[in-house]
C-alpha positions, 0 to 999 in steps of 0.5 A: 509502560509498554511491556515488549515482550524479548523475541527468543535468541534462539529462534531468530537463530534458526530464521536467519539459518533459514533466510540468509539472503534476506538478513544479508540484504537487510543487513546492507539496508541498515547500513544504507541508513547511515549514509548522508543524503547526498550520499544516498542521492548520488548512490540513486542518480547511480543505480537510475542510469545504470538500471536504464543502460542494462533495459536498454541492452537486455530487455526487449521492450526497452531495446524496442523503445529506444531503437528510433533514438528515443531521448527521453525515458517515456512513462511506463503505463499498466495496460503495456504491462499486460500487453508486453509482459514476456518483453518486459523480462530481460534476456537470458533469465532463467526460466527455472528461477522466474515466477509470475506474480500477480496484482490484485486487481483493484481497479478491476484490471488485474495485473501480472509480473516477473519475479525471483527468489531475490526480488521476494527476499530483498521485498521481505528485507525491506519490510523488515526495515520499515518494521524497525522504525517503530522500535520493532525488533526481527524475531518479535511478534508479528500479525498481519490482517491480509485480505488478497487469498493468494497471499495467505495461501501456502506458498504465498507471501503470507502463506502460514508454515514452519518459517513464520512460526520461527520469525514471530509471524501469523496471519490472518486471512481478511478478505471478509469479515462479520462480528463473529470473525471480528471478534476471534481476531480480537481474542487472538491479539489478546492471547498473542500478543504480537508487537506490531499489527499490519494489514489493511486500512479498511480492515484494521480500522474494522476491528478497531471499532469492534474494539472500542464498542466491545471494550476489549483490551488490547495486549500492552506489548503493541507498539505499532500498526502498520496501514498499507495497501488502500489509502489511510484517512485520518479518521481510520488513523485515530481509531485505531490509536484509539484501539489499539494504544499504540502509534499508527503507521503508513506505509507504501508501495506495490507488488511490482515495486515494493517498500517505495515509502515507510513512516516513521515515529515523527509522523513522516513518510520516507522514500527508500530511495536506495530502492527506488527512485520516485517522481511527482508529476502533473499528469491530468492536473494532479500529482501523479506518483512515478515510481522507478525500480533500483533493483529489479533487473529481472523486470525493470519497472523504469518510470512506471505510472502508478496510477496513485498521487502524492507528491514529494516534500523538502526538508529533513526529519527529526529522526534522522534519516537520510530517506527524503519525504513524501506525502500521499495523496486521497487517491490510490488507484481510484477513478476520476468521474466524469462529467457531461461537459467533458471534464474529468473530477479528481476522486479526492473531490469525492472522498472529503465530501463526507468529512465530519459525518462521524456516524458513517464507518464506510462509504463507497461513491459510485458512478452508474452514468453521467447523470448518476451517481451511488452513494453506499454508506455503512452508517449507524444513523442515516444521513439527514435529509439536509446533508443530502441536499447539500450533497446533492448541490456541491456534486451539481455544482463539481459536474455543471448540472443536475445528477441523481445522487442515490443514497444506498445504506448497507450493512457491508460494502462489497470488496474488490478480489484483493479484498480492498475497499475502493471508495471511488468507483467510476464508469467503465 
């Protein structure tokens, strides 16, 4: 029987004094779940056209894009981000108010953006709720594994004060980890005693098989693991079950656009859809993942690529919730490979070539040249010489000649400034 331990009243009291947007806005949030979803739609359909009237009038990119009579609403890529970032913030902003953020950068391509105290609190609020929809309660335990330095720094999202005291909350900087580090963190969630771990996949799973292989007990009171940030596999999921002891949860979004979709106990993904509104497009013949902000007027991200699959699923939940369903696809700001012929392979190719290779804990496919391509593997046993064969045969077969695979093993796989894993890399 799980023994969850009761946040302190009195405590939560002085969190709620201290954030009163954000439990105003949260509060509005839960009630949002009650709503049909057909009353959620129309709300959306709503709050999408009137988000575009206010661009079209008061944001310079948008009055520019819509001043030939442009009819349809155009894709919203990266690169017009970094190049129109002060066209992108609407007119009249107060500039004692506006913040510029920043994207990790895991594609290599690091990113900025407008912010205010609203959007980090409506962010936070959100969070809040995703977190509720595995029995978590605000004021109970709560600790993240995050690998982006700017975020654990003081004043960052994550950065340790007096506030995170009051909320239940600690974090742990990850952007690199050894056995010695593991370890701590091991004996930190004892001693703890958080109810929910968050943070990324690549980390989470890390000290999961720490765990397993050290045969350390985790607390009783976990309940939950929230995943977020890189893309989740299922070997990762079952590790950290297995670890853990608890339900291992999915979550999605950007820093841009934050809370697009959050899983609950049945295993499904749902899309906050009174926060966004998401679309699944074929673009370069995948499903490609475009994503509107609801809420953000201070930087309307109106139909914005990004840069993810997935695509968006019918049919209801058994838990109730009105939010519609998605599932996300294996590639998350990942690169396609190319080939010689001129044809691009999707990087999900890449990432199931591996499937069943049970010895491997990471792996990174990296493309130097046309004609080549790295394979960096962290493997307790190396590969044998028969699945490098016939490695070598399903990637000449994909790329319509002989390419040199390398096969690199390693005690560490390097990780991007964000401190993500990628697990396709392909030519700059």
């Amino acid at each position: 029987m799980r023994v969850v331990p009761q946040h302190s009243s009195w405590l939560n009291w002085l969190h709620r004094r201290r954030y009163p947007l954000r439990y105003a806005q949260l509060t509005q949030l839960l009630r949002n779940q009650a709503l049909s979803r057909e009353q959620i739609r129309q709300q959306q359909q709503a709050d999408f056209a009137d988000i575009v009237e206010f661009a079209k009038a008061r944001v310079p990119y948008y009055v520019e894009r819509f001043s030939g009579g442009l009819q349809t609403l155009p894709l919203l890529e990266k690169d017009a981000v970094r190049e129109r970032l002060d066209d992108l913030l609407a007119l009249g902003a107060d500039p004692a108010q506006v913040k510029l953020g920043h994207t990790g950068g895991s594609t290599g391509k690091p990113l900025a953006f407008w912010y205010d105290e609203a959007k980090h609190e409506l962010m936070r609020a959100g969070m809040m709720r995703g977190f509720m929809m595995s029995g978590w309660r605000p004021g109970q335990k709560v600790l993240n594994f995050w690998g982006a330095r700017q975020d654990v720094a003081a004043g960052g999202v994550f950065g340790s004060n007096w506030s995170d005291w009051i909320a239940g909350e600690r974090t742990i900087g990850a952007s690199e980890f050894s056995a010695a580090k593991l370890a701590a963190w091991a004996r930190f969630v004892q001693r703890y005693k958080p109810v929910l771990l968050y943070g990324y996949a690549s980390v989470l799973s890390e000290l999961a098989r720490f765990v397993i292989d050290a045969r350390i007990a985790m607390p009783p009171s976990l309940i939950g693991v929230y995943s977020t940030a890189e893309v989740l596999t299922e070997a990762q999921r079952e590790v950290m079950q297995q670890a853990f002891g608890c339900k291992v949860f999915n979550q999605y979004g950007c820093r841009e656009v934050p809370n697009i979709a959050w899983e609950c106990r049945h295993g499904n993904m749902h899309v906050f859809a009174d926060l966004v509104y998401l679309e699944s497009i074929q673009k370069e013949g995948e499903d490609a993942l475009i994503v509107t902000s609801l809420t953000n007027r201070l930087m309307p991200f109106i139909r914005y690529n990004l840069g993810d699959s997935g695509r968006l699923l019918d049919g209801e939940c058994a838990c109730g919730s009105p939010f519609p369903l998605m599932e996300m696809g294996m590639c998350r700001q990942n690169d396609l490979i190319r080939t010689r012929l001129g044809a691009s392979i999707h990087p999900g190719f890449f990432n199931h070539l591996l499937d069943g290779q049970s010895q491997i804990r990471q792996f990174q496919w990296r493309q130097v040249d046309l004609d080549h391509i790295t394979l960096n593997l962290v493997a307790s046993t190396p590969l044998s010489v028969d699945t490098v064969a016939e490695l070598n045969e399903k990637i000449h077969a994909a790329m319509g000649g002989a390419v040199s695979l390398e096969v690199n093993y390693l005690a560490e796989i390097p990780r991007t400034a964000a401190g993500k894993h990628r697990f396709v890399i392909g030519m700059k």
